[in-house]
Short mmCIF file of the C-alpha atoms (twelve columns), coordinates in Angstrom:
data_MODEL
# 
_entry.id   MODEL 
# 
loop_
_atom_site.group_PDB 
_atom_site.id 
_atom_site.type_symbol 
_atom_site.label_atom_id 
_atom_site.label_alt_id 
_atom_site.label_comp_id 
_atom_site.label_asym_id 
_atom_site.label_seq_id 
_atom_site.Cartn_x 
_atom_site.Cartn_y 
_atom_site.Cartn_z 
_atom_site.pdbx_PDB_model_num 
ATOM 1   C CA . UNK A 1   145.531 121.847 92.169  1 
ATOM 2   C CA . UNK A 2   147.845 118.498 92.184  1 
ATOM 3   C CA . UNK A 3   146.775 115.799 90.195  1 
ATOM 4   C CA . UNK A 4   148.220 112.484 88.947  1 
ATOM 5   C CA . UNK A 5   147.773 112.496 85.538  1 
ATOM 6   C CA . UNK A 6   148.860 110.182 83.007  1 
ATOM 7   C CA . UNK A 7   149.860 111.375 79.162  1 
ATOM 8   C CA . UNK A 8   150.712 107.780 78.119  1 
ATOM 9   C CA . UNK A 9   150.458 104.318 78.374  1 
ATOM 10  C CA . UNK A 10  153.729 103.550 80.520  1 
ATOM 11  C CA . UNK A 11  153.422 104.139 84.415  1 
ATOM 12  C CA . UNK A 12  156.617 106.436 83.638  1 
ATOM 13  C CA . UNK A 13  154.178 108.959 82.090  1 
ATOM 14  C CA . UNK A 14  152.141 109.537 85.095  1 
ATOM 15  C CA . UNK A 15  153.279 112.198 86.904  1 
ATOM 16  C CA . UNK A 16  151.955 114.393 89.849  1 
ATOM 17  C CA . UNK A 17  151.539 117.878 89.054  1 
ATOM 18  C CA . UNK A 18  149.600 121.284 89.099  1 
ATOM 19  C CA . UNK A 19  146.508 121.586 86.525  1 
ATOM 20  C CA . UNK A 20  143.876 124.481 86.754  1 
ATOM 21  C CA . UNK A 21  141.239 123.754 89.445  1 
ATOM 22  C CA . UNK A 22  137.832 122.454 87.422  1 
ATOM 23  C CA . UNK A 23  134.411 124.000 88.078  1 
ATOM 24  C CA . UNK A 24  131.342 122.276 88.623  1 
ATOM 25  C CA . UNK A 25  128.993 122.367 85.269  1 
ATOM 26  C CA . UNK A 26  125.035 122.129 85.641  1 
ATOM 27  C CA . UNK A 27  124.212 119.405 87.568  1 
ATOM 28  C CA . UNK A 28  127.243 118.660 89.112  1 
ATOM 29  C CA . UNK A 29  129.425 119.036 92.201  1 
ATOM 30  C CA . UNK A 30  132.989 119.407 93.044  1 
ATOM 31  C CA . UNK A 31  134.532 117.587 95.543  1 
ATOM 32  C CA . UNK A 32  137.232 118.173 97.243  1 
ATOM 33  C CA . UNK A 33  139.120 114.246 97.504  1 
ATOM 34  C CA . UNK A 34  140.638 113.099 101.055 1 
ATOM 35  C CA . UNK A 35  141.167 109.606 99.162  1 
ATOM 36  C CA . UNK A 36  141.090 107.226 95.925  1 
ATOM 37  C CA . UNK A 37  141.236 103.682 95.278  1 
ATOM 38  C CA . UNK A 38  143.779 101.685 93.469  1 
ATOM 39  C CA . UNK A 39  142.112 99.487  90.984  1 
ATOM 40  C CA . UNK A 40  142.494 97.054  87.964  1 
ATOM 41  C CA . UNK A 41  140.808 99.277  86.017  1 
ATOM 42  C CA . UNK A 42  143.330 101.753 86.524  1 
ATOM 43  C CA . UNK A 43  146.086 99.616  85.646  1 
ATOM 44  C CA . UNK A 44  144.264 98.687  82.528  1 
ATOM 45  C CA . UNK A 45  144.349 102.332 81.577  1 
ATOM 46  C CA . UNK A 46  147.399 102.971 82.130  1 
ATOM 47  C CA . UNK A 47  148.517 99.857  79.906  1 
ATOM 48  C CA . UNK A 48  146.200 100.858 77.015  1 
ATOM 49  C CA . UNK A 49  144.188 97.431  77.120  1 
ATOM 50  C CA . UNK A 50  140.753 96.245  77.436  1 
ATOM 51  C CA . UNK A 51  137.915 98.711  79.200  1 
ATOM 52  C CA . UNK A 52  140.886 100.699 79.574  1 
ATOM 53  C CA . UNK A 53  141.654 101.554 75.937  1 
ATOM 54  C CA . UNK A 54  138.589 104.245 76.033  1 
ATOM 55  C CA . UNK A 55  140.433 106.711 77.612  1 
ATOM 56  C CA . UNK A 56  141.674 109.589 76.065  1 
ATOM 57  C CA . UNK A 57  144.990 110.792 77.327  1 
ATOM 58  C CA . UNK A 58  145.985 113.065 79.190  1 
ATOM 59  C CA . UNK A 59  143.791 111.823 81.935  1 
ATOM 60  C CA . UNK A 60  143.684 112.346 85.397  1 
ATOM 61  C CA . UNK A 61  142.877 108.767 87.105  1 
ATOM 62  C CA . UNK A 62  141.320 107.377 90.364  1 
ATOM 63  C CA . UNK A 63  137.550 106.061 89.606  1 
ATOM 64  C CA . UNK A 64  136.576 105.827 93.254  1 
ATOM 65  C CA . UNK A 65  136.982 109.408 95.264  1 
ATOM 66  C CA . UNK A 66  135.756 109.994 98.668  1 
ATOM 67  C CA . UNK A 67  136.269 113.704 100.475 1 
ATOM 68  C CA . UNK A 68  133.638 116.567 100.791 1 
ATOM 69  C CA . UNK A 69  131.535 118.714 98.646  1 
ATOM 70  C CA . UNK A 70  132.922 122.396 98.211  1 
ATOM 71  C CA . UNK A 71  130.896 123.366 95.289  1 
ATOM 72  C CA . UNK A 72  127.239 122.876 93.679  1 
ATOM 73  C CA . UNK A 73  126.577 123.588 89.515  1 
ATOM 74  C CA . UNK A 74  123.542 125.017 88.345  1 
ATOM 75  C CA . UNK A 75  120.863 122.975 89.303  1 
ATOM 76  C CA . UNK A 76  121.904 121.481 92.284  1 
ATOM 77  C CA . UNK A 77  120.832 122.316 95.983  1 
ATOM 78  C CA . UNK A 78  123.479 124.463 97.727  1 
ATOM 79  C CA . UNK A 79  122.765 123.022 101.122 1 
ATOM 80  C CA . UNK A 80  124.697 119.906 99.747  1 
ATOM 81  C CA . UNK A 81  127.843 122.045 100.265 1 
ATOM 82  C CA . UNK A 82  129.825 120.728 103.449 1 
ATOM 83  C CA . UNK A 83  128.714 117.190 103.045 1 
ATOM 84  C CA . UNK A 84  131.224 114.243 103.263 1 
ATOM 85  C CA . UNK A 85  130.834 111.613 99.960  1 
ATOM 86  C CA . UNK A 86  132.025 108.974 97.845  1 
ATOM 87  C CA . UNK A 87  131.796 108.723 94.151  1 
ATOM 88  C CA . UNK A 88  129.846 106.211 92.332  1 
ATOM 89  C CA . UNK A 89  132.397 105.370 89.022  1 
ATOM 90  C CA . UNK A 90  129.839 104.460 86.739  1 
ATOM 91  C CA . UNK A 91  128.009 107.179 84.903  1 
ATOM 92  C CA . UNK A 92  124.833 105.601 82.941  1 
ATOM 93  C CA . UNK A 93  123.441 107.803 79.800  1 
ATOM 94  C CA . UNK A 94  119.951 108.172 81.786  1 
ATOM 95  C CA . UNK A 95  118.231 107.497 78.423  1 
ATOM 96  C CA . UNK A 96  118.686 103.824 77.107  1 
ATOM 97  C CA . UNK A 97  116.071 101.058 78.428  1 
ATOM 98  C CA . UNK A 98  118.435 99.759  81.003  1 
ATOM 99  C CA . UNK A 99  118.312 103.045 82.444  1 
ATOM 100 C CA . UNK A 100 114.885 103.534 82.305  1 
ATOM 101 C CA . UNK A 101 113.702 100.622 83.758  1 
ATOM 102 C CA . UNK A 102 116.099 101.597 86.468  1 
ATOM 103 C CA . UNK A 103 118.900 98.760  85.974  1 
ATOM 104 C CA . UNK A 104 121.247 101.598 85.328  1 
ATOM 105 C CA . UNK A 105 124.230 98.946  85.637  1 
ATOM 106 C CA . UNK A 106 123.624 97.505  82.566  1 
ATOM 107 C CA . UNK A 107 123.628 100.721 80.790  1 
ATOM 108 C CA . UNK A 108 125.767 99.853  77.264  1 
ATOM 109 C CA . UNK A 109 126.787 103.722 77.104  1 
ATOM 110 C CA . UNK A 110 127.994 104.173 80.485  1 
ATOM 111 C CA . UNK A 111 131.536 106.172 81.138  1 
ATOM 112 C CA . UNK A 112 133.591 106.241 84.076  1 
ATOM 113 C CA . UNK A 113 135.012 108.366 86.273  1 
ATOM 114 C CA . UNK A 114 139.122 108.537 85.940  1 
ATOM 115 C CA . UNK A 115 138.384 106.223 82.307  1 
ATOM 116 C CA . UNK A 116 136.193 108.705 79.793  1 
ATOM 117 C CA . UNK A 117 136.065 111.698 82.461  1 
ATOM 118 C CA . UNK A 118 138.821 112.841 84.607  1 
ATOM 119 C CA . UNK A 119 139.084 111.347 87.993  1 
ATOM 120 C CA . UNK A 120 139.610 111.194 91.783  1 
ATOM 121 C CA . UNK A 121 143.758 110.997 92.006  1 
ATOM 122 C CA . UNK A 122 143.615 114.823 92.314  1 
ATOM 123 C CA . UNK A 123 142.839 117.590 94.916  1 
ATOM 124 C CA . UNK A 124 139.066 118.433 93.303  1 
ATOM 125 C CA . UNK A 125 137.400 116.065 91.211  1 
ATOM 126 C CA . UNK A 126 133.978 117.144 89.125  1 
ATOM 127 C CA . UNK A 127 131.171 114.509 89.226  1 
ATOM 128 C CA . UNK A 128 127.603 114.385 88.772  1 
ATOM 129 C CA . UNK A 129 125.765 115.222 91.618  1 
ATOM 130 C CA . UNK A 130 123.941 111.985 91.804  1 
ATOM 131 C CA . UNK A 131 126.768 110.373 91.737  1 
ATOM 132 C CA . UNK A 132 127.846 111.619 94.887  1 
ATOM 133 C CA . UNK A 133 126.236 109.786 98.027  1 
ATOM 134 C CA . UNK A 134 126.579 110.673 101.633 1 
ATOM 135 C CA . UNK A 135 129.123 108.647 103.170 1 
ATOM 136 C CA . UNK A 136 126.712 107.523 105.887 1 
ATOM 137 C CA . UNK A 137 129.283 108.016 108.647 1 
ATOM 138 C CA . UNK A 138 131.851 106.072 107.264 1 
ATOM 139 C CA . UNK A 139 136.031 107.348 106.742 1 
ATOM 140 C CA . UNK A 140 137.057 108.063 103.230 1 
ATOM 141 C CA . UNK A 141 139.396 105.308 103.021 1 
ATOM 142 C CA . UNK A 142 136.567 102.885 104.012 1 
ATOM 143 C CA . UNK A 143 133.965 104.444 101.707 1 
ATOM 144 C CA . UNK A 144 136.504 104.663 98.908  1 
ATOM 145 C CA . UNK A 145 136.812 100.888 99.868  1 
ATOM 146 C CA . UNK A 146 133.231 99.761  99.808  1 
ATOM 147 C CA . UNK A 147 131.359 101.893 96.837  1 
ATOM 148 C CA . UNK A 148 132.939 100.385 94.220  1 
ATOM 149 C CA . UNK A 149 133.427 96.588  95.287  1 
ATOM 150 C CA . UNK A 150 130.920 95.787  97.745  1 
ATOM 151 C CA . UNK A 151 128.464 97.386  95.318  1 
ATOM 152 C CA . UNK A 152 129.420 95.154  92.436  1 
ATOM 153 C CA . UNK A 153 129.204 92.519  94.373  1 
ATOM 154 C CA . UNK A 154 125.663 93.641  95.202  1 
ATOM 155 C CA . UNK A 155 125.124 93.573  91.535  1 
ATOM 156 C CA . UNK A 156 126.279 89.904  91.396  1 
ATOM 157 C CA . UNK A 157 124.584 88.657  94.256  1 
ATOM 158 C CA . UNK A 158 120.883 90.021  92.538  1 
ATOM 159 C CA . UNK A 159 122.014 88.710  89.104  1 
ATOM 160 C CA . UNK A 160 122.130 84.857  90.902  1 
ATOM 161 C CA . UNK A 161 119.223 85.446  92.718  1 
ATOM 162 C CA . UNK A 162 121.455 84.770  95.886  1 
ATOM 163 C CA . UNK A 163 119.582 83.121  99.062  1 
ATOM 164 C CA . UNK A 164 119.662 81.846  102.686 1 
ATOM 165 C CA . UNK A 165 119.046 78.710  100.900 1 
ATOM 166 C CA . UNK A 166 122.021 78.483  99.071  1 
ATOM 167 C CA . UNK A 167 125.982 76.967  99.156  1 
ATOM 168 C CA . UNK A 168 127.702 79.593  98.121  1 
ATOM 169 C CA . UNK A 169 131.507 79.062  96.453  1 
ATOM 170 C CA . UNK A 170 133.445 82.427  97.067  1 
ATOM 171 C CA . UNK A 171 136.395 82.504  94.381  1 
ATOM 172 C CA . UNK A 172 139.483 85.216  95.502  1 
ATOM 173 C CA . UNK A 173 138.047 85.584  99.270  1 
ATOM 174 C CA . UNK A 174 141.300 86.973  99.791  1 
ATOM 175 C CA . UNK A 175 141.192 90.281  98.493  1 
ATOM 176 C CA . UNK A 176 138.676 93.396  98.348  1 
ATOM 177 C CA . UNK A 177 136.239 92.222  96.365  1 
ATOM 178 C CA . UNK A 178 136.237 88.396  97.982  1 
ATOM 179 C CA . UNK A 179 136.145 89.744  101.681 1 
ATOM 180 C CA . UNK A 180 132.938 91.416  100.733 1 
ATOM 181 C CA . UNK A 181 131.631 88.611  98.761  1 
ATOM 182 C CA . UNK A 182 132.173 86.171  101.752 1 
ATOM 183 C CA . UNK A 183 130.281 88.920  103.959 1 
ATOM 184 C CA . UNK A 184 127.318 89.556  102.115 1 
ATOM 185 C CA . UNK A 185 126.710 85.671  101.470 1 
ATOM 186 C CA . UNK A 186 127.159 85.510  105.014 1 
ATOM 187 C CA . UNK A 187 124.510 87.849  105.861 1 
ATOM 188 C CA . UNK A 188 121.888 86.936  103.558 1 
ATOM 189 C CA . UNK A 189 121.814 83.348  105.632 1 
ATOM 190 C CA . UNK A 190 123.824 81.707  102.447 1 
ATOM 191 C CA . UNK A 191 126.691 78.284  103.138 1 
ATOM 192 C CA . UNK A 192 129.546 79.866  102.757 1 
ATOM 193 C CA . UNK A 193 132.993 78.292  101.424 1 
ATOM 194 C CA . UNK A 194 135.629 80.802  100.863 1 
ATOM 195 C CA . UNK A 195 138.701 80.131  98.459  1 
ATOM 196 C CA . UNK A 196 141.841 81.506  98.063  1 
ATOM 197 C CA . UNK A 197 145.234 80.730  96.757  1 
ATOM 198 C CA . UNK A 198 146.934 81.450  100.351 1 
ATOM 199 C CA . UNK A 199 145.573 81.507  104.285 1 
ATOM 200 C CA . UNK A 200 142.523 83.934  104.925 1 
ATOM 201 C CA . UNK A 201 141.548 86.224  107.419 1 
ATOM 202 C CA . UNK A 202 137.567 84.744  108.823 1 
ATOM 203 C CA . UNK A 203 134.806 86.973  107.790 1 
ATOM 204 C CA . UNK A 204 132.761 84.895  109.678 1 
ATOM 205 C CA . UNK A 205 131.359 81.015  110.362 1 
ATOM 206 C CA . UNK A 206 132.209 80.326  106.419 1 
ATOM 207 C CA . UNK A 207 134.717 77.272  105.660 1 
ATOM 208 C CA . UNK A 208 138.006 78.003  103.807 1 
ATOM 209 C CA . UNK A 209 140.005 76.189  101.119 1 
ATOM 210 C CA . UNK A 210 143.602 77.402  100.531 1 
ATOM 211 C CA . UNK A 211 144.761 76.214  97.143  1 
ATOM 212 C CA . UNK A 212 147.966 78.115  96.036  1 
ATOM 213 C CA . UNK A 213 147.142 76.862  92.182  1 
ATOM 214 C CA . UNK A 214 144.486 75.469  89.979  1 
ATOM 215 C CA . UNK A 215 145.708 71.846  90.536  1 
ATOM 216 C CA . UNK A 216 145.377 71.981  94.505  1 
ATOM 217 C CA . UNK A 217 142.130 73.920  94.103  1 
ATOM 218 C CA . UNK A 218 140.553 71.420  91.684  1 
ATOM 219 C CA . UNK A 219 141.598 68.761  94.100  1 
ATOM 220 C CA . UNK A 220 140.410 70.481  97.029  1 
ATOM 221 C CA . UNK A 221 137.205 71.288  96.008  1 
ATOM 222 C CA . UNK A 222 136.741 67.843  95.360  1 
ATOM 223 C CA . UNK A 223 137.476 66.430  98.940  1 
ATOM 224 C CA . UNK A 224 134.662 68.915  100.231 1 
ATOM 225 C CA . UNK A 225 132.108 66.425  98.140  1 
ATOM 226 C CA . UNK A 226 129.514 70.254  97.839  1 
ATOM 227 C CA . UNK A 227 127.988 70.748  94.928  1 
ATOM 228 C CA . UNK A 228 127.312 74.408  94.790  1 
ATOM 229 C CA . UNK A 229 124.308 76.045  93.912  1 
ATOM 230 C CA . UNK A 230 126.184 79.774  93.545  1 
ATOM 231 C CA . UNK A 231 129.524 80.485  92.565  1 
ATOM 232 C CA . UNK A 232 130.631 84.513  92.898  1 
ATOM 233 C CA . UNK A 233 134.215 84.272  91.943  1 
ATOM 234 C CA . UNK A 234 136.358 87.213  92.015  1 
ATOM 235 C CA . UNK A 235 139.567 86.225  90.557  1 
ATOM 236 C CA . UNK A 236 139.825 87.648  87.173  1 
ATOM 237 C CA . UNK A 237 141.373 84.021  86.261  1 
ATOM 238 C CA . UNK A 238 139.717 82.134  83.447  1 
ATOM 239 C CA . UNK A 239 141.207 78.810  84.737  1 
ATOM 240 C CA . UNK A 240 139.949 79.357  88.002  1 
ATOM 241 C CA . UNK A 241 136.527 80.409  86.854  1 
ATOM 242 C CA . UNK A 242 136.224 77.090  84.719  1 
ATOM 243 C CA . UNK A 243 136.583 75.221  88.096  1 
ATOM 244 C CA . UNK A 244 134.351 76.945  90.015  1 
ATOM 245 C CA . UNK A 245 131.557 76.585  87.381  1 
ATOM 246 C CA . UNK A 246 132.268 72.937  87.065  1 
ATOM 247 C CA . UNK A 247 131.817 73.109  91.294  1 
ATOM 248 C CA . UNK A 248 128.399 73.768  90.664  1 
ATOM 249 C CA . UNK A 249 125.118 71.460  91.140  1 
ATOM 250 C CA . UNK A 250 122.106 70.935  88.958  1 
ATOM 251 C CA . UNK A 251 121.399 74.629  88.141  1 
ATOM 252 C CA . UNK A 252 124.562 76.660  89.217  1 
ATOM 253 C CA . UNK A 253 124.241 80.093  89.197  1 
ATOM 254 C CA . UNK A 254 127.620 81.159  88.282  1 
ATOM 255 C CA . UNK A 255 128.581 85.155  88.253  1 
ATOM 256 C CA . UNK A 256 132.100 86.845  88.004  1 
ATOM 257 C CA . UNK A 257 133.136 90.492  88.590  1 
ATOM 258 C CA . UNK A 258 136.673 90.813  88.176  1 
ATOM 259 C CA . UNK A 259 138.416 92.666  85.666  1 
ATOM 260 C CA . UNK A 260 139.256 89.689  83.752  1 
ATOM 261 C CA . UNK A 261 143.083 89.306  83.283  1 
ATOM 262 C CA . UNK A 262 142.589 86.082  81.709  1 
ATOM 263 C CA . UNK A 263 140.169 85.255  78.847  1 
ATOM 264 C CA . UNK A 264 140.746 81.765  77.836  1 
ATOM 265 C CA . UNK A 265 137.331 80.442  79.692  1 
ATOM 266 C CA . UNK A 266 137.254 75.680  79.297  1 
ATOM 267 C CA . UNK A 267 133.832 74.501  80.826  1 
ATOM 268 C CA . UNK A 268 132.557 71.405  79.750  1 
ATOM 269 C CA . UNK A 269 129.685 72.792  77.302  1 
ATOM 270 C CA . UNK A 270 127.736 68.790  77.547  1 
ATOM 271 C CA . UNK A 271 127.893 69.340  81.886  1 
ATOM 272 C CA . UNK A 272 126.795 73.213  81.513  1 
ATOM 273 C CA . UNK A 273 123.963 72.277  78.941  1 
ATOM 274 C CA . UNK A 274 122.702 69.237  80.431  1 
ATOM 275 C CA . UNK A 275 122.803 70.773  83.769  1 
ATOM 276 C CA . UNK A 276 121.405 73.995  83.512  1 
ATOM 277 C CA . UNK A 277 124.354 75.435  84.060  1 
ATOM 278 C CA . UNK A 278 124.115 79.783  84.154  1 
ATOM 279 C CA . UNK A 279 127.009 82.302  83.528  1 
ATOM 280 C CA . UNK A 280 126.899 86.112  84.412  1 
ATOM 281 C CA . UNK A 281 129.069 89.033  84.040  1 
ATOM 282 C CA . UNK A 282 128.849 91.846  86.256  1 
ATOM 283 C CA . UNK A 283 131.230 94.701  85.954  1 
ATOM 284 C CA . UNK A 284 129.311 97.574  87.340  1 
ATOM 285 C CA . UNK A 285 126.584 98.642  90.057  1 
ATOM 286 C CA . UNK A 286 123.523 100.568 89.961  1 
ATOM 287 C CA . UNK A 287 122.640 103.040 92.620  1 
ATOM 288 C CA . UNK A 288 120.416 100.942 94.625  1 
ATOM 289 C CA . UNK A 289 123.747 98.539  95.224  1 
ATOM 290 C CA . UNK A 290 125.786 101.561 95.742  1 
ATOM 291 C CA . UNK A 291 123.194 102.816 98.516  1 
ATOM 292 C CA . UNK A 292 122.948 99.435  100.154 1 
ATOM 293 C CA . UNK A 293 126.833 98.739  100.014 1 
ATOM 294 C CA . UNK A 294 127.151 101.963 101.910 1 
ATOM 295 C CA . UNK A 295 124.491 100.507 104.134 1 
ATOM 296 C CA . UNK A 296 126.250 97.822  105.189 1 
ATOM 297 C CA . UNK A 297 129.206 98.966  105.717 1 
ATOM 298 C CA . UNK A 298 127.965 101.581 108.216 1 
ATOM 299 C CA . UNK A 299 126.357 99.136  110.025 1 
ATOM 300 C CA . UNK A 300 129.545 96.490  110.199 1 
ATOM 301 C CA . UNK A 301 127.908 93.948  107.916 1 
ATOM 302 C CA . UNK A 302 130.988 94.984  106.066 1 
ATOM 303 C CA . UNK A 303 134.430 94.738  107.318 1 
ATOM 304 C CA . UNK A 304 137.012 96.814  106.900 1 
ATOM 305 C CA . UNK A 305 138.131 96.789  103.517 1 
ATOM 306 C CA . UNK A 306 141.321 99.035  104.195 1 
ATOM 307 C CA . UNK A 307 144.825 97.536  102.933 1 
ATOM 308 C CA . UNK A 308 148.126 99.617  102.409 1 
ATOM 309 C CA . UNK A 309 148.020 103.542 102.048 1 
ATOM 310 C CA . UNK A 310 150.529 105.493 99.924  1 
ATOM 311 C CA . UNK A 311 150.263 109.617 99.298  1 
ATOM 312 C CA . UNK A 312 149.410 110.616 96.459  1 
ATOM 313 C CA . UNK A 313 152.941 111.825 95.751  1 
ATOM 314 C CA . UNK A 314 153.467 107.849 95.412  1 
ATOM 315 C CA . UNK A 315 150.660 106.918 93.220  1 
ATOM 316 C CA . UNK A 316 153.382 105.666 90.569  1 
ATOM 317 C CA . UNK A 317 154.862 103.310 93.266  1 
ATOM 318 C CA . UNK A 318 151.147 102.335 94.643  1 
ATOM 319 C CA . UNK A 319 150.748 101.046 90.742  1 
ATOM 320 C CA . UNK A 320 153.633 99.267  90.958  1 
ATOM 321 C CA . UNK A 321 153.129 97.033  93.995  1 
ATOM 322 C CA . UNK A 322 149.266 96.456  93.085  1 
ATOM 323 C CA . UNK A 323 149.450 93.373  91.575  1 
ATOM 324 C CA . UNK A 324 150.940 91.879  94.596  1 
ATOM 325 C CA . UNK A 325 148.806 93.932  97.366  1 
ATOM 326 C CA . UNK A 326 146.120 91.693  97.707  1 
ATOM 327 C CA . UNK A 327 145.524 92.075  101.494 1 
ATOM 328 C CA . UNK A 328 142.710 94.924  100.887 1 
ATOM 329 C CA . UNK A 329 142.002 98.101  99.435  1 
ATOM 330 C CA . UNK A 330 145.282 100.159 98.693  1 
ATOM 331 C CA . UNK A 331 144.134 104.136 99.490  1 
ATOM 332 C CA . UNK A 332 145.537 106.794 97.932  1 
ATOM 333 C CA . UNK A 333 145.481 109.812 100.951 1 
ATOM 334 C CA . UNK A 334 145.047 113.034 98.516  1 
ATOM 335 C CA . UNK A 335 144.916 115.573 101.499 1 
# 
């Protein structure tokens, strides 16, 4: 089968090529990929850095597959042969107390698909076969779109106890991850105020700020006169994260799920003591968020997620432009 697979950390050392085809182990299913995200994660593999430095190379990469089951392990029921899926990325161990008391995205032990365990950037990718869930109708691209982001976002949302009650400061409602953000606030009744350092595409009836730096965002944030109660920022930008959590009222809920590219995090401790101030990290969903995500999107809660598409004989060059491709969800097209 063709597979991108990298041997070492420089983008020139991922090449396209033909590796056996894998078979399914107990438990598990093969599934033959139509498409695969582009992610930060990926990009921090390929670099060497961060959650990224866990990978052993040669790897093939691509955490987010979507395409149909052609093969079952031992174990699994054969009638799930023939039915279109996306993969969950995150793998939890199944046996530590985050896993047992079902809040399997906290798992400390968890691997990922395309980061410990070969991934979705090839013609057949092996994953567990819970981690497989029926695409509930949706395209590929779209479900490659939604199962990773709008499930994390999931995971944020429940961390901040997120509510119709709430004014709700979206941070990076530009790309993926924001455009989902800004959606599911929306839906669960929340204020909405999207941000984003250029013009944005409505979700819905939310407000917008375009700030194209910390400065003007600082600044404009302070002419809307809100004090938040929940912050979901996106960004990956400690600056920007320090501002939004400063945005926040007397008990701001503040939670960030980015793939931090910046780590030098200035709050004001005396304002975040005094004020009850709360910070959360979520960097992974469980498989009720997964589920729902897929929910939503089926039912056009969701938008479409979709940015630019490349074949996979372009992954290299997909890589290459991510940084800047902030539009939506670049697709790899496998088949």
């Amino acid at each position: 089968m063709r597979a991108a697979v990298l041997s070492g950390h420089d983008l020139r050392e991922l090449i396209v090529r033909d590796i056996p085809d894998p078979q399914p182990g107990p438990g598990e299913v093969a599934v033959r990929v139509e498409t695969v995200g582009v992610n930060q994660l990926d990009l921090n593999v390929i670099a060497g850095v961060g959650p990224g430095a866990r990978a052993r190379l040669p790897r093939v990469l691509g955490i987010d597959p979507a395409g149909t089951i052609t093969a079952v392990g031992e174990g699994v029921d054969a009638g799930r042969v023939g039915e279109s899926v996306v993969v969950k990325p995150n793998i939890p161990c199944g046996n530590c107390s985050a896993c047992i008391a079902d809040h399997e995205e906290d798992c400390p032990r968890q691997i990922v698909v395309g980061v410990h365990r070969d991934g979705g950037a090839a013609e057949i990718v092996i994953v567990p076969a819970r981690s497989a869930f029926d695409r509930r109708g949706l395209d590929a691209a779209q479900a490659s779109a939604v199962v990773h982001s709008a499930a994390i976002v999931l995971n944020a949302a429940e961390a901040v106890g997120l509510g119709s009650s709430d004014r709700v400061l979206v941070m990076g409602a530009g790309g993926t991850l924001g455009r989902a953000a800004t959606a599911i606030a929306l839906h669960r009744g929340a204020d909405v105020v999207a941000a984003s350092r250029r013009p944005l595409r409505r979700v819905g009836d939310e407000r917008t700020v375009t700030a194209p730096d910390t400065v003007a965002l600082e600044a404009a944030l302070g002419r809307l006169g809100t004090e938040f109660d929940v912050l979901l920022d996106v960004t990956g930008n400690a600056p920007t994260l320090g501002i939004g959590i400063a945005a926040l009222g007397w008990g701001g809920r503040a939670v960030f799920c980015s793939a931090s590219v910046s780590s030098d995090l200035r709050i004001d401790a005396r304002d975040f003591y005094l004020r009850r101030k709360v910070l959360r990290g979520a960097a992974s969903a469980g498989y009720r968020h997964v589920a729902e995500a897929l929910d939503l999107a089926a039912s056009g809660v969701i938008p479409d997620l979709v940015g630019q598409r490349h074949p996979l004989a372009d992954i290299a060059q997909a890589y290459t432009a991510f940084p800047t491709k902030k539009d939506g969800k670049v697709i790899i097209d496998v088949q």
